[in-house]
N, C-alpha and C positions, 0 to 999 in steps of 0.2 A: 488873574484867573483865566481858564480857557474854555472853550465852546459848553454853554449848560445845555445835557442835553435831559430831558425830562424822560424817567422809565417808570412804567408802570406796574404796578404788582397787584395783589389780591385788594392789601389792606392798607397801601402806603404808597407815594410816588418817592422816586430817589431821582434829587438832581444835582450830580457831580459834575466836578471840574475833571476834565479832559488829563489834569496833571494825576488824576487819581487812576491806576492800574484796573484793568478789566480782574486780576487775579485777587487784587486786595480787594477792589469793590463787591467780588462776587463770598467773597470770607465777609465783609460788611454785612451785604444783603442775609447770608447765613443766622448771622450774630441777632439781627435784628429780627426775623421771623420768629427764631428760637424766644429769644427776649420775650417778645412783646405774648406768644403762646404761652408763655411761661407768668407772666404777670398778670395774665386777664383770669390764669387756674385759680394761681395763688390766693389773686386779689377777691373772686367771685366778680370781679367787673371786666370784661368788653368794652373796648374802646367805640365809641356811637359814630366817631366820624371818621375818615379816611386823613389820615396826617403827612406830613412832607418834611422829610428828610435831607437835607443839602450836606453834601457832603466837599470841603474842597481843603487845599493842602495851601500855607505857607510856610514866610519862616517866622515862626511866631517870637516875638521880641522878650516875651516875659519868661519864668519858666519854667520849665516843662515841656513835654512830648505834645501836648493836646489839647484843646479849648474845644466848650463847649455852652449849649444856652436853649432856650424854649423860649417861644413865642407865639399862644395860642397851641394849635395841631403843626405848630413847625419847629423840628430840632433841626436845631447845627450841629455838624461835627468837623472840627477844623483840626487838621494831623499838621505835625510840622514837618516840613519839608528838611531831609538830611538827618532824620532822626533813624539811628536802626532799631527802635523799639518794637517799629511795625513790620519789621521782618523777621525779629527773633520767632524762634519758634512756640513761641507761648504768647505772645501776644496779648502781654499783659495789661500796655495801653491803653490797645484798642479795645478787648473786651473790657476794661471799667469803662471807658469812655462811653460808649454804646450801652453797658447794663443803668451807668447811672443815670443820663439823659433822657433814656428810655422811659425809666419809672417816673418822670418829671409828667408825663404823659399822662398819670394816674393822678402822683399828689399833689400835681397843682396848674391842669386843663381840666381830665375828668371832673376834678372836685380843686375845686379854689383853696389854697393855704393862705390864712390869717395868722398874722403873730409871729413866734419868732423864728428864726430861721432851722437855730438845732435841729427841730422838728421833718420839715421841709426838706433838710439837705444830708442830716442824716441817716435819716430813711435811707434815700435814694445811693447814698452808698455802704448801710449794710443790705438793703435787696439787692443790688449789682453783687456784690461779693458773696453773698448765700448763691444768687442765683445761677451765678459763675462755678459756684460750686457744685451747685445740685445738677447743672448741664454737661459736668465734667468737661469745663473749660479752663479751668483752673484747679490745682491739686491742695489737698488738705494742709498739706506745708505750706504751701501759698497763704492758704486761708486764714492759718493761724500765725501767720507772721503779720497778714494786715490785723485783725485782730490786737496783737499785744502791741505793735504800732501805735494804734489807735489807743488803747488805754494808757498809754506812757505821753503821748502829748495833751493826751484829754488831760493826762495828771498835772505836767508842766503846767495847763493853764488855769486850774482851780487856785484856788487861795486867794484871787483879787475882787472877784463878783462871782455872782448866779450864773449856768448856763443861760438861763431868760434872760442875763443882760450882756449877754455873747452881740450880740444886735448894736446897742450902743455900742459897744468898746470897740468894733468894728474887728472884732477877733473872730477870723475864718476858721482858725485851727480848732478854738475850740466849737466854734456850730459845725463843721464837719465832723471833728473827733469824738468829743462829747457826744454829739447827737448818734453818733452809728455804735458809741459803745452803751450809751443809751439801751438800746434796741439791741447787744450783744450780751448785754447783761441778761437780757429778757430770757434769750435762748439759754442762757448758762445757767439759771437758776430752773426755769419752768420745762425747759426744752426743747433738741433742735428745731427751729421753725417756727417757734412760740410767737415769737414779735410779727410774721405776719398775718399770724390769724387774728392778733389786735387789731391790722390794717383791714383786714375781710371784714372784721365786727363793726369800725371806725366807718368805714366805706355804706355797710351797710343802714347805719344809723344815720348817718348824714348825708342820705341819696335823696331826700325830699329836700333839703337845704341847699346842696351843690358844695357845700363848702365845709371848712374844719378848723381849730386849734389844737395845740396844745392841752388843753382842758377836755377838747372832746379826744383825746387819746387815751389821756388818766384815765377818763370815763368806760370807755372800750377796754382799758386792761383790767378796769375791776369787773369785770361785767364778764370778760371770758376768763381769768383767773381771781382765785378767791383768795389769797395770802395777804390778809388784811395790812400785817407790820411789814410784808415785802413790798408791798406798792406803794406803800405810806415814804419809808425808806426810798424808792428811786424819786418819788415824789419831790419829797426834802433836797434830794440831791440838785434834782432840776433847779427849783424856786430858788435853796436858800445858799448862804455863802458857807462853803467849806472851808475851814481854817485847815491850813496848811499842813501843819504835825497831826489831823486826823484824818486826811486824804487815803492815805496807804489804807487803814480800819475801816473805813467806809466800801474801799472797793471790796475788801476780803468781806465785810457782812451782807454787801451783793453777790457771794457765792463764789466767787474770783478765789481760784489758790494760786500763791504770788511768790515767788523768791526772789527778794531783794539781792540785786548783783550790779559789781562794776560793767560788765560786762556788754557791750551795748552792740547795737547794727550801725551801718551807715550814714541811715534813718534819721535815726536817733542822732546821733554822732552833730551832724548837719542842724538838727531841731534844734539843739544845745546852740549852736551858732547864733541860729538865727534871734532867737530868743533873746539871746546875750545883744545882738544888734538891734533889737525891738527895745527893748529895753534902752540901751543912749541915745538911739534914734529920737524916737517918742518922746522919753521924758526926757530930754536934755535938746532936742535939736527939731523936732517936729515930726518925722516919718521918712519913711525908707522905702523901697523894694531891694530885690535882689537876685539875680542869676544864675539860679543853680546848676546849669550846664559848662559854667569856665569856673563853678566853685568861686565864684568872688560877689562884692557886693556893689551894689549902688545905691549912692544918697543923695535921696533929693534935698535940695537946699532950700526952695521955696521961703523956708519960714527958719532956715538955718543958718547961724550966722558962724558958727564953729567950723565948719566943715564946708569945703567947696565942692561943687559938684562932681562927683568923679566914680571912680572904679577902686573900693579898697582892697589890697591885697594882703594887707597882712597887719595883726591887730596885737602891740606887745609882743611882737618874734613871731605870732603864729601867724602859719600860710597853709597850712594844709588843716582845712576847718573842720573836716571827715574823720581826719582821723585824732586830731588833738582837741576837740572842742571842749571836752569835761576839765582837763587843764588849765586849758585860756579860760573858760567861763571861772571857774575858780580862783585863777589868776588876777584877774580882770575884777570880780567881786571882791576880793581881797584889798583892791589899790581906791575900791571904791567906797568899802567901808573905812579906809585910813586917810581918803583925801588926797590919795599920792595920785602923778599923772600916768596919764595909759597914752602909749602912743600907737597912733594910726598912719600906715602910708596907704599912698593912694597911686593907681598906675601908671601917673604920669612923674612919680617921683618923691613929689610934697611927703613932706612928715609932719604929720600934725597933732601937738598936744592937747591931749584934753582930759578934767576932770570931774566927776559924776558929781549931779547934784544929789545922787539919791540912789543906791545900790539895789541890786535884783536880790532874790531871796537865795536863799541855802538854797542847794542843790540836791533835788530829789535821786535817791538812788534807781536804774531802771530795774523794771518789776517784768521777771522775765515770768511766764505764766508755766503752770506746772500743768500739764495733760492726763497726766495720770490718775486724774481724780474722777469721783462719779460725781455726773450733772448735778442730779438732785442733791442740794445741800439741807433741806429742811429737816 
């Protein structure tokens, strides 16, 4: 990192890295005024203390463009160094980066989050994506592509447990996905903006407390909406376990119009990958990560005796995981319901057999969302 130099502003100090551009910090500083003006209307809350922002640039090893965290009144925001995300002209990155960290400010400095994460972190990324919307920093195609995103891996990860037990399983995707189609549900059925005037009511009710769960949010949405079997319904969804063949019926009687298509994004494409590697990692070998900038994986071996540490590139012939992953995943589940071996190379060469104690499920078809509907389904 290079010289911090500490700048002051109204409501915020920013203390960047030298490596950070006076032109992108001055687009930073924009993002975040806007932000944070934007979440004190929405929220009916004002931030009480003056917060500090550090901004600095590596090359981040995991992946993605962006990292990010809260500590008290102090957000990071950490850009990866060699990324052109942050010069595209849409700057798509960096405005979630800054919308979602920002709200972290509100639900969980302002007011303390207890419980489980869904809550907590999906919030904070459908208010960054509303609010990106509503600032015209991001375009309604934009919006509704994270949107159906989001309900196609929230789907992938139903059928095992509860969102509430997103937490143990240690499943990101679904307290991220889950929790923001959560709160997108809200707007689709009640309307645009619904879900944060639960946050206004949530806020308002739990300001002699300092703090919140999950329960005090059910409570906030009965309380400014009155659709006894619609709340009861997201309710259910949260708490209890969705078997798998009623997942699709479930989201369509949250108001959701869905057409079932082969038809997938990148996204998606990649979800399917990783899933499929989640799956033998975890249940056959102990845990993974993986890099989605070179498209390939790594396994960690810690507690893995099948596989050595390495770099896989290609899984049963497949090597382009983007664009064949609904194949290989099918492929792949196929050899694992019959027992037969799947082979893995790895970048240093090795090929390595291996065979599933236990197969991933049928494969959900994606649910591409239909726009032409009216909001109100009731």
């Amino acid at each position: 990192m290079g010289n911090i130099k500490p700048i002051e502003y109204d409501n915020f100090i920013v203390v960047k890295d030298d490596d950070i551009s006076e032109d992108l910090n001055k687009i930073i500083i924009q993002r975040i005024s806007a932000l944070t003006n934007y979440y004190g209307r929405v929220t009916g809350k004002l931030l009480t203390n003056k917060y500090v922002i550090f901004i600095n640039q590596f090359k981040l090893s995991s992946s993605g463009d962006y990292a990010g965290g809260l500590l008290g009144n102090q957000v990071q925001l950490t850009l990866s160094k060699g990324s052109g995300d942050f010069t595209d002209p849409h700057f798509l990155s960096l405005n979630y980066l800054v919308a979602h960290e920002l709200f972290h400010l509100w639900n969980a400095s302002l007011f303390t989050h207890k419980g489980s994460s869904w809550l907590h972190e999906g919030s904070a990324d459908y208010m960054a994506y509303t609010a990106l919307l509503d600032l015209g920093m991001i375009s309604k195609e934009v919006y509704d592509k994270e949107v159906e995103e989001s309900l196609n891996i929230c789907a992938s990860r139903l059928g095992k447990y509860s969102i509430e037990q997103a937490d143990e399983n240690n499943d990101n995707d679904m307290i991220y996905n889950c929790g923001s189609f959560i709160h997108y549900s809200v707007d689709k059925f009640y309307g645009d903006k619904s879900a944060m005037k639960i946050w206004e009511t949530l806020f308002s009710n739990r300001e002699k407390f300092g703090y919140y769960n999950s329960k005090d949010w059910f409570k906030a949405l009965n309380m400014r909406f009155s659709d006894k079997q619609y709340n009861d319904t997201l309710f259910s969804l949260v708490n209890n376990l969705v078997k798998t063949d009623l997942i699709i019926e479930q989201f369509k009687t949250l108001g959701w119009h869905i057409k079932e298509t082969l038809v997938t994004t990148k996204n998606h494409n990649f979800q399917l990958a990783s899933d499929m590697f989640k799956h033998l990692m975890i249940v056959d070998c102990g845990g993974f990560d993986f890099n989605l900038p070179e498209d390939v994986f790594f396994i960690n071996d810690l507690k893995c005796k099948q596989f050595k540490a390495g770099l896989v590139v290609s899984i049963d012939g497949y090597d382009h995981f983007d664009e064949n992953s609904a194949d290989m995943y099918n492929e792949v589940r196929g050899k694992c319901l019959t027992s037969k071996p799947i082979m893995i190379k790895m970048s240093d060469g090795q090929e390595l057999e291996f065979i599933c104690s236990d197969a991933p499920r049928k494969l959900l078809p994606y649910l591409a969302l239909i726009h032409d509907q009216p909001n109100d389904v009731r």
